[in-house]
C-alpha positions as CSV (number, residue, x, y, z in Angstrom):
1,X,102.4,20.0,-114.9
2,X,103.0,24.0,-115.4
3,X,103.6,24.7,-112.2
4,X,104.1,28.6,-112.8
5,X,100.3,28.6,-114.1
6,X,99.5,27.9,-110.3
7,X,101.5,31.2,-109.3
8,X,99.9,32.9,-111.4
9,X,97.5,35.7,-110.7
10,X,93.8,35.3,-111.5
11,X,91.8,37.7,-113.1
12,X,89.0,39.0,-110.8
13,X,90.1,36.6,-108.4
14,X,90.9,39.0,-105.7
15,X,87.9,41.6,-106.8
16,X,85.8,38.7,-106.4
17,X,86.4,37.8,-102.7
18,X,86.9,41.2,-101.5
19,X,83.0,41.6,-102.1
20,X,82.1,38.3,-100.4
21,X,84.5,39.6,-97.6
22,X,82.6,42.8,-97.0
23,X,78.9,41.0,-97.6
24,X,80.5,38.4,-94.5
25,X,81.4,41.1,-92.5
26,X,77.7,42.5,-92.8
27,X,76.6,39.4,-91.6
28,X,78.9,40.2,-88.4
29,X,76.8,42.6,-86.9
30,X,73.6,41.7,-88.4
31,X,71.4,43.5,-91.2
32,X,68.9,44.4,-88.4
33,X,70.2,48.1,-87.8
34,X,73.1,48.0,-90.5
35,X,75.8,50.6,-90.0
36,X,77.5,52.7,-92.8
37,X,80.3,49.8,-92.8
38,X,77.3,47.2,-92.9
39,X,75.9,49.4,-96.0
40,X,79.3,49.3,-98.0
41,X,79.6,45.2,-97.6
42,X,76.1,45.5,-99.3
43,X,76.6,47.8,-102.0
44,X,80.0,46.1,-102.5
45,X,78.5,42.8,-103.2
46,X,75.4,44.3,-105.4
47,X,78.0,45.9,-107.8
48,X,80.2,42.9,-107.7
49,X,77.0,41.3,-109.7
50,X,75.8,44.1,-111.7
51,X,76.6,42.7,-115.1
52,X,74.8,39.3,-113.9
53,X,71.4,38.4,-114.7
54,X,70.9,38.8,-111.1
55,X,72.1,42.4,-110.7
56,X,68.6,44.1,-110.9
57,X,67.3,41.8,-107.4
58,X,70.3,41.9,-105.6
59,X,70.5,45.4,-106.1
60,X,67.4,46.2,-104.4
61,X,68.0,43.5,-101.8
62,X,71.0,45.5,-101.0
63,X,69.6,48.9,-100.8
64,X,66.7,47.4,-99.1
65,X,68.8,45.7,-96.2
66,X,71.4,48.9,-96.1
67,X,68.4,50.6,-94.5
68,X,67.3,47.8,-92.1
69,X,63.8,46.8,-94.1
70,X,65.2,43.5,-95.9
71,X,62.2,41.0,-96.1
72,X,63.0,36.8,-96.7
73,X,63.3,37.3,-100.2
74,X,66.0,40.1,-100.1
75,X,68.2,37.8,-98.3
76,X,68.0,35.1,-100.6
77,X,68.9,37.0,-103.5
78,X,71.7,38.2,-101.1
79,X,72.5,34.7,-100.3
80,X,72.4,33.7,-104.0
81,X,74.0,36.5,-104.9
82,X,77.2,35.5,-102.8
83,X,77.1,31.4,-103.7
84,X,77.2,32.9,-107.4
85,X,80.2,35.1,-106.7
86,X,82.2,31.5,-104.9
87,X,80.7,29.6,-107.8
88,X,82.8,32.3,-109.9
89,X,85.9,31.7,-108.1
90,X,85.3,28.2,-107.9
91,X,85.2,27.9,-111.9
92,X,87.8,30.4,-112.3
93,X,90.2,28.3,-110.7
94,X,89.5,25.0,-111.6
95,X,89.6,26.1,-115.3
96,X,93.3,27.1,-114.0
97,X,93.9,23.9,-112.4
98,X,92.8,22.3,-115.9
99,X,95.3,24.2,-117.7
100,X,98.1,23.2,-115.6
101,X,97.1,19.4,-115.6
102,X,96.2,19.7,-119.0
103,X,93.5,17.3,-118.9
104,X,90.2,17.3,-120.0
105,X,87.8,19.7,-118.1
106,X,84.5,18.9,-117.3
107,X,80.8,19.5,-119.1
108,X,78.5,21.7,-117.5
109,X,75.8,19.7,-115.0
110,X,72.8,18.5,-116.4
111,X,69.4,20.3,-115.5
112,X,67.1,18.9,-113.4
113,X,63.6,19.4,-111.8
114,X,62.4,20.4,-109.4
115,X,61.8,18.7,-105.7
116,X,58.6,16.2,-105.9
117,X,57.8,16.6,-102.4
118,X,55.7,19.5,-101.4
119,X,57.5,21.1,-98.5
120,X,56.7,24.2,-98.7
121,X,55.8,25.2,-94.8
122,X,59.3,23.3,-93.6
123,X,61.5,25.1,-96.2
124,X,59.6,28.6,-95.5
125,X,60.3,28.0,-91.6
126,X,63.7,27.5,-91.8
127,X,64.0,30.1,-94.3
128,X,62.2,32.3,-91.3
129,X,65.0,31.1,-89.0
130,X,67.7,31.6,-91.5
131,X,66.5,35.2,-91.8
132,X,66.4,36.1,-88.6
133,X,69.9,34.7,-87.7
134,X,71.0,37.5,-90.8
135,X,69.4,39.9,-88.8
136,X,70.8,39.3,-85.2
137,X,74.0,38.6,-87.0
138,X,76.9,37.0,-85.4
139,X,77.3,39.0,-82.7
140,X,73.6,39.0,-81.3
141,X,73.2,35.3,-81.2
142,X,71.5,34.0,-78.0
143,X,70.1,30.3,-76.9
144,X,66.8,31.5,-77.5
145,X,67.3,32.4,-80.9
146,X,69.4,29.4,-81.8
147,X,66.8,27.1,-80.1
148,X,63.8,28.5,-83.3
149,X,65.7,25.5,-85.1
150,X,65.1,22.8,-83.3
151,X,61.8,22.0,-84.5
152,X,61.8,23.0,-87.6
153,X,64.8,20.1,-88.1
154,X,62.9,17.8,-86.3
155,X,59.8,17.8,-88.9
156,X,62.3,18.0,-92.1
157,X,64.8,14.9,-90.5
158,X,62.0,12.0,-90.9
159,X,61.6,12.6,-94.9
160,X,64.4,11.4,-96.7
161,X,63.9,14.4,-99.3
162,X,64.7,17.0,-96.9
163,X,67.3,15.6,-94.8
164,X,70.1,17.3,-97.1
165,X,68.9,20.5,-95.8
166,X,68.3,19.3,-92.1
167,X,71.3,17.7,-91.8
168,X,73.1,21.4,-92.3
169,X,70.7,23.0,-90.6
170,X,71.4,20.7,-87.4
171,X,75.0,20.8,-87.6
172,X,74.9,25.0,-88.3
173,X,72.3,25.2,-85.0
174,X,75.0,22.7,-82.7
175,X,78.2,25.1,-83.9
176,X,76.1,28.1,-83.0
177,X,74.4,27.1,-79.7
178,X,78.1,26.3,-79.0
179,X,78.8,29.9,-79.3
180,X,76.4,31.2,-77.3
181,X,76.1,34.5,-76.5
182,X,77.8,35.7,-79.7
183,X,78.5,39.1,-77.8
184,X,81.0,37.3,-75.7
185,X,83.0,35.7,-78.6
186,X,86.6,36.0,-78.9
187,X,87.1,34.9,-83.1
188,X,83.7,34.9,-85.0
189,X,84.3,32.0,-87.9
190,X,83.0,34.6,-90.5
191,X,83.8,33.1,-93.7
192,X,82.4,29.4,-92.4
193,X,79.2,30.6,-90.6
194,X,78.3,33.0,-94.1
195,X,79.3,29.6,-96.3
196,X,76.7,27.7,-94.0
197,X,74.2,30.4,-93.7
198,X,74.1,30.8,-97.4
199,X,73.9,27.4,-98.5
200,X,71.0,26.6,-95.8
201,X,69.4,29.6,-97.3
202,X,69.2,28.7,-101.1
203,X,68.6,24.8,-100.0
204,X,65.3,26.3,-98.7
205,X,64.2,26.8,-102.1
206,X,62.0,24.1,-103.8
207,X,64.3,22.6,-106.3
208,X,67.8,23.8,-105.3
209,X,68.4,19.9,-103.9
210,X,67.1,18.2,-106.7
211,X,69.9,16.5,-108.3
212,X,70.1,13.6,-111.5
213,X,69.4,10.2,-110.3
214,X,72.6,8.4,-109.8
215,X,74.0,6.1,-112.6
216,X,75.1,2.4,-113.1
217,X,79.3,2.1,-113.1
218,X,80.5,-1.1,-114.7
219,X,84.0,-1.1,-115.4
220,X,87.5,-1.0,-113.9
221,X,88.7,1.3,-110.5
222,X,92.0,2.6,-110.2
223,X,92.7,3.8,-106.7
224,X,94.9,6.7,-106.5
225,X,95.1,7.6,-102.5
226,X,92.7,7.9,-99.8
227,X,91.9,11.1,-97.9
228,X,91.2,10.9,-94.0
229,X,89.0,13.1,-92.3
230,X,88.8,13.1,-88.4
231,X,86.7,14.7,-85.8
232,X,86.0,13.6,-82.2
233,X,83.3,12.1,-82.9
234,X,83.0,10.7,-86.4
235,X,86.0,9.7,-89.6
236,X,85.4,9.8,-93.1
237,X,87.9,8.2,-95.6
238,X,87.5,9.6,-99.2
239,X,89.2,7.2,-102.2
240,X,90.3,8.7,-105.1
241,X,90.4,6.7,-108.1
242,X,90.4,7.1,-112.0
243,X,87.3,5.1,-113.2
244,X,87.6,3.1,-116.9
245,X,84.5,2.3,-118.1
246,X,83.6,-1.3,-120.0
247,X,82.0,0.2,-122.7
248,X,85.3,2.1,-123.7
249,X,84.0,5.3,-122.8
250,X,86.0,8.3,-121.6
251,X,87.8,7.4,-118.1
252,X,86.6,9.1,-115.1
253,X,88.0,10.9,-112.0
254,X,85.6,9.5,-109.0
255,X,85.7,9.5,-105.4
256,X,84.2,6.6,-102.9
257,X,83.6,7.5,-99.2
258,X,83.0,5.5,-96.1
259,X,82.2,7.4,-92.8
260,X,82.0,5.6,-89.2
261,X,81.1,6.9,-85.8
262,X,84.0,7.4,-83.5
263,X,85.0,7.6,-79.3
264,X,87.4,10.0,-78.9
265,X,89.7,7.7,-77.6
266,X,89.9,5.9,-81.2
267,X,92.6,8.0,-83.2
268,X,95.7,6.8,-85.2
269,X,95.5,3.4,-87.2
270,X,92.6,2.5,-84.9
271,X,90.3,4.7,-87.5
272,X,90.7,2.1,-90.1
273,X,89.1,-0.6,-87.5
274,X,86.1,1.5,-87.6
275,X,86.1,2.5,-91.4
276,X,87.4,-1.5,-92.9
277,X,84.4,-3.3,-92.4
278,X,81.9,-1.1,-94.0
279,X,83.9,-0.4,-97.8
280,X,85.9,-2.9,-99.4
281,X,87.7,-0.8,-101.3
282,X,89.7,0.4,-98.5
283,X,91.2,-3.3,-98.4
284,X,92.2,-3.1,-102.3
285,X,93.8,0.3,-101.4
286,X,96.1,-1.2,-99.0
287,X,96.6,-4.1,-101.4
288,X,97.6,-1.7,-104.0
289,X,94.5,-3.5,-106.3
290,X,92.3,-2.6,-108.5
291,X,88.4,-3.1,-108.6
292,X,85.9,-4.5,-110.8
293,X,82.9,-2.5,-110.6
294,X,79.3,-4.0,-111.8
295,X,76.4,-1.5,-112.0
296,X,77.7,0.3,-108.7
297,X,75.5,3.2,-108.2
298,X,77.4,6.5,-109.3
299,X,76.2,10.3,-108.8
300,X,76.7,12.9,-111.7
301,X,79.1,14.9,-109.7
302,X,81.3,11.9,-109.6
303,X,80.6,9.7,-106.3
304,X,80.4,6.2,-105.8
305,X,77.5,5.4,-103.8
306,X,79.3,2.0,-102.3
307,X,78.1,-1.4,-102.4
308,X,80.5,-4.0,-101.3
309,X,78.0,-6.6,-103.8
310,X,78.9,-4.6,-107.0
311,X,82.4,-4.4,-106.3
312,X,85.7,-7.4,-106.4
313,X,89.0,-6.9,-106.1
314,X,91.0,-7.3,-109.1
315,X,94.8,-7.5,-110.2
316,X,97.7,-5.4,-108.9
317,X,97.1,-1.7,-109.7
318,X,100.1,0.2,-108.4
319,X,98.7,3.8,-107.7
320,X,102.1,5.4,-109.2
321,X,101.8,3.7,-112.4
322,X,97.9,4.4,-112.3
323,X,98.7,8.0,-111.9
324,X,100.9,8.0,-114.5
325,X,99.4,6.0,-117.1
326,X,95.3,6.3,-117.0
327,X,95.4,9.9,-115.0
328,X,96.6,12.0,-117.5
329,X,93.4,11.2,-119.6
330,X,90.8,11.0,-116.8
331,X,88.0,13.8,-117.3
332,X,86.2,15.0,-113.8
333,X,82.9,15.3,-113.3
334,X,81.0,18.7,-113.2
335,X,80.1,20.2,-110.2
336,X,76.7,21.1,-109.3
337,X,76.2,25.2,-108.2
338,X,75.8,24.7,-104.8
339,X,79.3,23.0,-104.2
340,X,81.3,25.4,-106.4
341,X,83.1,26.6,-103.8
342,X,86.8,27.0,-103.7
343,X,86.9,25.3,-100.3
344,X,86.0,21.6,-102.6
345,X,88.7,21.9,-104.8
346,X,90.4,18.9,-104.5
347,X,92.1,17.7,-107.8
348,X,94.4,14.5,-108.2
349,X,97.7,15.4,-109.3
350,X,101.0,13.9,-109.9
351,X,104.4,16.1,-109.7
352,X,107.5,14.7,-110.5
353,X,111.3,16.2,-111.0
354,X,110.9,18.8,-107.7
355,X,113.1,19.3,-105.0
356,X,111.5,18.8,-101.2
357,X,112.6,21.6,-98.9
358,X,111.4,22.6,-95.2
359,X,111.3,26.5,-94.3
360,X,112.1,28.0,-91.0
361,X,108.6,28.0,-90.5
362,X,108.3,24.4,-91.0
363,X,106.2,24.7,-93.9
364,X,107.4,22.0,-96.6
365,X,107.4,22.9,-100.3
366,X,108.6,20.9,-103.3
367,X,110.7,23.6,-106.1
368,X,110.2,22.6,-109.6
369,X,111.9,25.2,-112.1
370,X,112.7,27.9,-110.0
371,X,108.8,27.7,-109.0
372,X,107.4,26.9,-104.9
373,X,104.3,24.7,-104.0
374,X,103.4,24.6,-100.5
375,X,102.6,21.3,-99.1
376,X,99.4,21.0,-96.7
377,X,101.4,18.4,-94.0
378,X,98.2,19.4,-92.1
379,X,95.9,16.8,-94.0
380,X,98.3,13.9,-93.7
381,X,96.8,11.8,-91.3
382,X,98.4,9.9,-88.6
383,X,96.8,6.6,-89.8
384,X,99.1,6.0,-92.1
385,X,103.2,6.1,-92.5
386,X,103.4,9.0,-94.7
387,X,105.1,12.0,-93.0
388,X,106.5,15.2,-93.7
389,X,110.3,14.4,-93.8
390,X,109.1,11.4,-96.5
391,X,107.6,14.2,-98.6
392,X,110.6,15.8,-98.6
393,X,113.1,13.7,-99.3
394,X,110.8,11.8,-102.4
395,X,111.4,11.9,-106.1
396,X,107.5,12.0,-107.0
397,X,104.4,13.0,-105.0
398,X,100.5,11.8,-106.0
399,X,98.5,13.9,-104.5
400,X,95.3,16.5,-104.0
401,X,95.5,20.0,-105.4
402,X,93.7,22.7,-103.3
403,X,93.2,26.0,-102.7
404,X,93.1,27.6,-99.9
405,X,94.1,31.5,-97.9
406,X,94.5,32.6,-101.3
407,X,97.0,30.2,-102.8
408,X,97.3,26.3,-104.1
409,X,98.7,24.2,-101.8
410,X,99.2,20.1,-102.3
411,X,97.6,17.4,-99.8
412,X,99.9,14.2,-100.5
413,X,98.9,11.0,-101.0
414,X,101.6,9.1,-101.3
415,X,104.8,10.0,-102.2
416,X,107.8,7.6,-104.2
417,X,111.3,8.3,-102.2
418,X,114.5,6.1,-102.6
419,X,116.0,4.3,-99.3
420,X,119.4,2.3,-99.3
421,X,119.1,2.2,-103.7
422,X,116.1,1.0,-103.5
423,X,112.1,2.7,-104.6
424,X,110.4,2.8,-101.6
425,X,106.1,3.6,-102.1
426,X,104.6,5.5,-99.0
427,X,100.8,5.7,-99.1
428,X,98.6,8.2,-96.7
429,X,96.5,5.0,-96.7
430,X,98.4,2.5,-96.4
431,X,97.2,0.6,-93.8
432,X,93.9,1.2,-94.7
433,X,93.3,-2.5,-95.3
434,X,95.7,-3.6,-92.0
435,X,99.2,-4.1,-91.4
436,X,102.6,-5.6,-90.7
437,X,104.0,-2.3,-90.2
438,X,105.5,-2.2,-86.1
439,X,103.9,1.3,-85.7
440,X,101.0,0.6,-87.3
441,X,100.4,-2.9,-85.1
442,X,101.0,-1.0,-81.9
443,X,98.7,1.4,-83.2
444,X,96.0,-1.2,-84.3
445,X,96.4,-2.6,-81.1
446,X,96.1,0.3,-78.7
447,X,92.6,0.8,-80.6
448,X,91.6,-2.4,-80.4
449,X,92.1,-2.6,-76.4
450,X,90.4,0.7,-76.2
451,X,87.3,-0.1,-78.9
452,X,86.9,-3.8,-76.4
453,X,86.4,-2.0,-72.7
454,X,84.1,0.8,-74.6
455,X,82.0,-1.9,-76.0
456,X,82.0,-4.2,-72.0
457,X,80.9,-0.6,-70.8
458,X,78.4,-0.2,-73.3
459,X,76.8,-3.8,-72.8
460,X,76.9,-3.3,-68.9
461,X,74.9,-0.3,-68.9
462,X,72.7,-2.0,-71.8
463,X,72.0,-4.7,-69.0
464,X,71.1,-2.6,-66.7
């Protein structure tokens, strides 16, 4: 890897997200009765665009909601206007990212039709209530206002066509009925509520969810690491794996996920007692295995769409030697335009020769030729035996490349680290298909006592 490509400034990078930055701050205070500071976020974003086919609409969507008089359409060519602008950034770095891997980068998504179900009342309503959220802005939200999306999810939830766009919806509605009043709020989450405000927006649009029907994946999968993603009430684990296909064909970066409702009292290793029965794969992982995949259903962005019956486990497939051996050659998928967003960069990576080092902030950063990477200890999660101080004292680190405040940080996965002369492998998920590990059996059982009484409680109030 050139890691002082990653240091490197961007061109229009920083042009670029000042414009979304004053079009979210718009969004603040609402495009209802837009002030002069409203106006400039506005006109900042129009020009950011002018040299884009869509300069000519979102230039009079700008003036039009500068004075107070934007209509639905007006704010979706503002709401297009911005996704295009991430999409740039998005593209802009991961052609970066590319250049420092050196490996392949991926085609441009295929085109697809439109959406076959006629929804047009449910995608104008919540395109209504989308609109009216822009113009109460962030500040002026209220239950009342909050509580227009209630049915609108409701009618979209029951067809399977829709539910992309309900789904957000829902979760968008909960976060801001949460909020409630928004004149009281301490921190608005500006950049997060404009991401989800703009995607619900151009999902609304007939056709903007349509996306290739998924193919058949027969061939060999190399894990690389798993990602773990926790909330009070719900885990996701996300494999990583380099896919080779039987017909010979160019190998594959590809990502599996399994996601499991959760207590709160579940955390730890007691996530993987949640997440091991429904995937496979997440035993193979802790195995250090590879897979044989037969005609597993696979999307064109690059996700496995599980199925325990298409899927064995097959020989020993260190992750290290994967990495190092089938990686370098692994093309990624492309990314359909409503997830280019710098936020989803997440790019396998395998660094190697560095020096680990801690600063007095605590922050951890590997040195390769005179050059710093931060290290995201944040996402390491505590189901597993990787820590900070094994990151930094290892001798080679697989992990995620991201982006994120401005600069590329790296989300390990595992890292290789020497202890009494001997290579020692520590993997993020490595107890993701159980084990004999002290901390990890205490931790297993702690969950497993606590996962027992909720289900007696459950069944007694069943009974009743």
């Amino acid at each position: 890897m050139r890691l002082d490509l990653l240091c490197d400034p961007v061109d229009g990078l920083d042009e670029a997200l000042a414009a979304v930055d004053g079009f979210d701050d718009a969004l603040v205070g609402g495009l209802l009765r837009p002030g002069p500071r409203e106006a400039a976020g506005l006109t900042g974003i129009a020009d950011a665009v002018a040299g884009t086919p869509l300069a000519s609409r979102v230039a009079e969507a700008a003036e039009r909601a500068a004075a107070g008089t934007a209509g639905e359409d007006h704010l979706v060519a503002l709401a297009g206007a911005r996704v295009a602008l991430f999409g740039s950034v998005h593209d802009a770095l991961v052609a970066r990212v590319a250049e420092v891997t050196g490996r392949p980068r991926a085609e441009e998504p295929e085109a697809v039709g439109g959406d076959t179900v006629p929804a047009a009342p449910l995608y104008a309503a919540a395109r209504g209530w989308l609109a009216d959220l822009a113009r109460a802005g962030w500040r002026g939200l209220d239950h009342e206002l909050v509580a227009q999306a209630a049915p609108v999810v409701a009618a979209m939830l029951p067809d399977a066509a829709l539910r992309r766009s309900a789904t957000l919806l829902d979760g968008f509605a909960a976060e801001l009925a949460a909020s409630c009043p928004g004149a009281t709020l301490e921190r608005v989450p500006v950049r997060r509520w404009a991401d989800l405000w703009s995607r619900g927006t151009l999902l609304t649009l007939p056709g903007a969810s349509a996306a290739p029907p998924a193919a058949g994946a027969t061939g060999r999968l190399l894990p690389l690491g798993v990602d773990v993603q926790e909330h009070a009430t719900a885990v996701q684990a996300q494999v990583h794996a380099v896919f080779e296909p039987a017909d010979g064909g160019v190998p594959r970066l590809v990502r599996a996920s399994v996601s499991a409702p959760k207590p709160d009292t579940v955390v730890g290793a007691g996530l993987w007692q949640l997440l091991r029965p429904r995937m496979s794969l997440l035993g193979a992982v802790g195995e250090g295995r590879a897979m044989q995949l037969d005609a597993m259903p696979l999307s064109a962005g690059g996700d496995l769409v599980w199925d325990d019956a298409r899927a064995r486990t097959g020989e020993a497939a260190a992750a290290f030697t994967s990495a190092r051996v089938a990686l370098p050659a692994a093309a990624a998928f492309p990314v359909a335009p409503l997830d280019r967003h710098p936020a989803g960069i997440a790019v396998p990576v395998l660094l190697e020769g560095y020096a680990g080092t801690t600063d007095e902030d605590g922050t951890v950063v590997l040195e390769i030729a005179g050059r710093r990477l931060a290290v995201d200890t944040h996402r390491v999660p505590a189901a597993g035996p990787l820590t900070p101080e094994a990151v930094v004292s290892s001798g080679a680190c697989l992990g995620l490349l991201r982006w994120d405040a401005g600069e590329f940080l790296l989300q390990p996965l595992a890292v290789e680290r020497t202890v009494r002369k001997k290579a020692v492998t520590v993997h993020a998920g490595a107890w993701a298909g159980g084990t004999t590990d002290k901390a990890g059996v205490r931790a297993e059982k702690a969950a497993t006592d606590a996962v027992t009484v909720l289900r007696e409680r459950a069944g007694k109030l069943l009974r009743k």
